[in-house]
C-alpha positions as CSV (number, residue, x, y, z in Angstrom):
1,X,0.0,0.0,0.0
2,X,1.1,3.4,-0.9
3,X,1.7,6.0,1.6
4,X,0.1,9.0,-0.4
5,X,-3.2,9.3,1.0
6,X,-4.4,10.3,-2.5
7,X,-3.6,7.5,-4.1
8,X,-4.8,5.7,-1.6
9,X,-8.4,7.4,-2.1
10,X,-7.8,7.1,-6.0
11,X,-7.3,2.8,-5.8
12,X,-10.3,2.7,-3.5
13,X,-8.3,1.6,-0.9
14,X,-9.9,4.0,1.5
15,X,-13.2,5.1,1.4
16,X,-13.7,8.8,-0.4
17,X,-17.3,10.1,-1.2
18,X,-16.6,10.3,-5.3
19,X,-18.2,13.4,-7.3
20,X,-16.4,12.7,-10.5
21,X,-13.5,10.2,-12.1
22,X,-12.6,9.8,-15.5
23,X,-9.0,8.4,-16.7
24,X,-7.6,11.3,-15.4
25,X,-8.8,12.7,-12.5
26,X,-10.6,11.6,-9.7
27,X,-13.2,14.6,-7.7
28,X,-14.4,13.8,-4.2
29,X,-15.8,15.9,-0.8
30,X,-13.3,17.2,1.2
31,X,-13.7,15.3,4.7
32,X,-12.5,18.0,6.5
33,X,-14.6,20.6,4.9
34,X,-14.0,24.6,5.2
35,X,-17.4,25.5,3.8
36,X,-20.3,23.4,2.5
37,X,-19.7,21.7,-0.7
38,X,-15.7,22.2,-0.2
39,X,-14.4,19.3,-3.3
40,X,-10.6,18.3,-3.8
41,X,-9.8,17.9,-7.6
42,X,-6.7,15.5,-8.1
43,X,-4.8,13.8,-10.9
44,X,-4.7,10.2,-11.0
45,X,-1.3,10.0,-11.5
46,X,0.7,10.8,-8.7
47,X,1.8,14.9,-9.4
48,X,3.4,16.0,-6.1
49,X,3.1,19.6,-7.3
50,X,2.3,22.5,-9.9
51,X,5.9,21.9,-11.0
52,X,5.8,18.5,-11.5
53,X,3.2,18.7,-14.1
54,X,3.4,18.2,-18.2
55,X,1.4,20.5,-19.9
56,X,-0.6,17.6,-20.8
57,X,-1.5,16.3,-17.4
58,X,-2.6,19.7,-15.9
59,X,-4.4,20.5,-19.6
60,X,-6.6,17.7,-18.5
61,X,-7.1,18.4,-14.8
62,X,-7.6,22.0,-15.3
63,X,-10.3,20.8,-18.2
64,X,-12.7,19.6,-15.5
65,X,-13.0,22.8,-13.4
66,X,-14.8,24.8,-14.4
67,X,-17.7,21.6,-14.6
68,X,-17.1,21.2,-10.8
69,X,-17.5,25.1,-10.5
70,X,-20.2,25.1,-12.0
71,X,-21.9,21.9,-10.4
72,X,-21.1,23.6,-6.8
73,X,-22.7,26.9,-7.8
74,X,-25.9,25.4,-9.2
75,X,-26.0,23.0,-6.2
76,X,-25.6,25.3,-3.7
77,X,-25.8,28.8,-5.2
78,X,-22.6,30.1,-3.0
79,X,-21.8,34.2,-3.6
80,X,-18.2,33.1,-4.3
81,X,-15.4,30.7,-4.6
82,X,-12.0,30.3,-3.6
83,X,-9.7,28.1,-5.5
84,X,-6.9,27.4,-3.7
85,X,-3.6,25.0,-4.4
86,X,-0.6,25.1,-2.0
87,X,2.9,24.4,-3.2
88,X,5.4,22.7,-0.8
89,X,5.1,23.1,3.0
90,X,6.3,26.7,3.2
91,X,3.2,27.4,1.3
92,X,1.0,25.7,3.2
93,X,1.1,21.6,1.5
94,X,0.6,19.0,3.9
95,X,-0.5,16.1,1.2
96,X,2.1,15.7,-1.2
97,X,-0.3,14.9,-4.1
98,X,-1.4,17.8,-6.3
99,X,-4.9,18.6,-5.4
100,X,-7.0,21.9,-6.4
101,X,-9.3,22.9,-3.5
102,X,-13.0,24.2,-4.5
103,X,-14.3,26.0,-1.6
104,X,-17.5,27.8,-1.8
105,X,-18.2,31.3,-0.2
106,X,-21.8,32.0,1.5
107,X,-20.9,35.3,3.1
108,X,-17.9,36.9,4.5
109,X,-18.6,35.0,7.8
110,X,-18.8,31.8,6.5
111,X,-15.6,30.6,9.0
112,X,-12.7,30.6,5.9
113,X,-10.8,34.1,6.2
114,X,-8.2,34.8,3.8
115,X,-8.1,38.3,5.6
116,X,-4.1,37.9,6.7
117,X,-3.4,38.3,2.9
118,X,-1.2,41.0,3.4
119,X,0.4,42.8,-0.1
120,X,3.2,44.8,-0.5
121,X,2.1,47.2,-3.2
122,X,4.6,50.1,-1.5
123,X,7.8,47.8,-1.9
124,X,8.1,47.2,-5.2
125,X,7.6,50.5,-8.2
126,X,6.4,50.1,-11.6
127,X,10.1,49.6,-12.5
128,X,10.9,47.1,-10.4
129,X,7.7,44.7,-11.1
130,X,9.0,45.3,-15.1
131,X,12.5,43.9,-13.9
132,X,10.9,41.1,-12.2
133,X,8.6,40.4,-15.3
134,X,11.7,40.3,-17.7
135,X,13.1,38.0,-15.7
136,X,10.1,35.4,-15.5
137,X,9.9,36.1,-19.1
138,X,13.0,34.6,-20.0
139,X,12.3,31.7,-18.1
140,X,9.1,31.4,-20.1
């Protein structure tokens, strides 16, 4: 038995309450939800993260959500959604498995605060976010 809990979900080798599977991706309820209706979407194939993926494998992940968008907000007709994806512990992973969080929003009390978002619009000029951009560019 693996140890990635995800995979483990994917094989059927522990129980997961399934919204959607094709070849390529498997959709179920998060078990620990943040809101109601909160769905993980996840590859089948074992992706530990965003830059892991072929353009291929995240052309058809990324194909199925909007349909699970759309399914949570005719279900459940939420005034927003977060999609949220963490890369590596520092930014928050704790499942080493690529999986895209779909959390619906009710109202800004709805117990999921994102409020300790904190920018830093006064550190960086218009010159300096064009440095940084040439250099992601190249990279590109």
């Amino acid at each position: 038995m693996t140890t990635c809990i995800f995979c483990n979900i994917i094989e059927g080798k522990i129980p997961s309450i399934k919204l959607y599977e094709d070849e390529n991706v498997y959709a179920f309820m998060d078990i620990m939800p943040l809101t109601k209706g909160h769905v993980l979407l996840v590859p089948k194939k074992h992706i530990e993260n965003i830059y892991d993926f072929s353009a291929q494998d995240a052309s058809k992940l990324f194909s199925i959500a909007p349909r699970i968008a759309n399914a949570l907000k005719e279900t459940f007709q939420p005034v927003g959604m977060n999609l949220l994806q963490n890369n590596g512990a520092p930014a928050g992973q704790s499942v080493f498995h690529f999986h895209l969080h779909f959390i619906p929003r009710f109202d800004e009390n709805d117990g999921f605060n994102l409020s300790t978002w904190q920018t830093h619009e006064k550190d960086f000029s218009t010159e300096q976010l064009q440095v940084l951009a040439d250099k992601i560019k190249i990279a590109l």
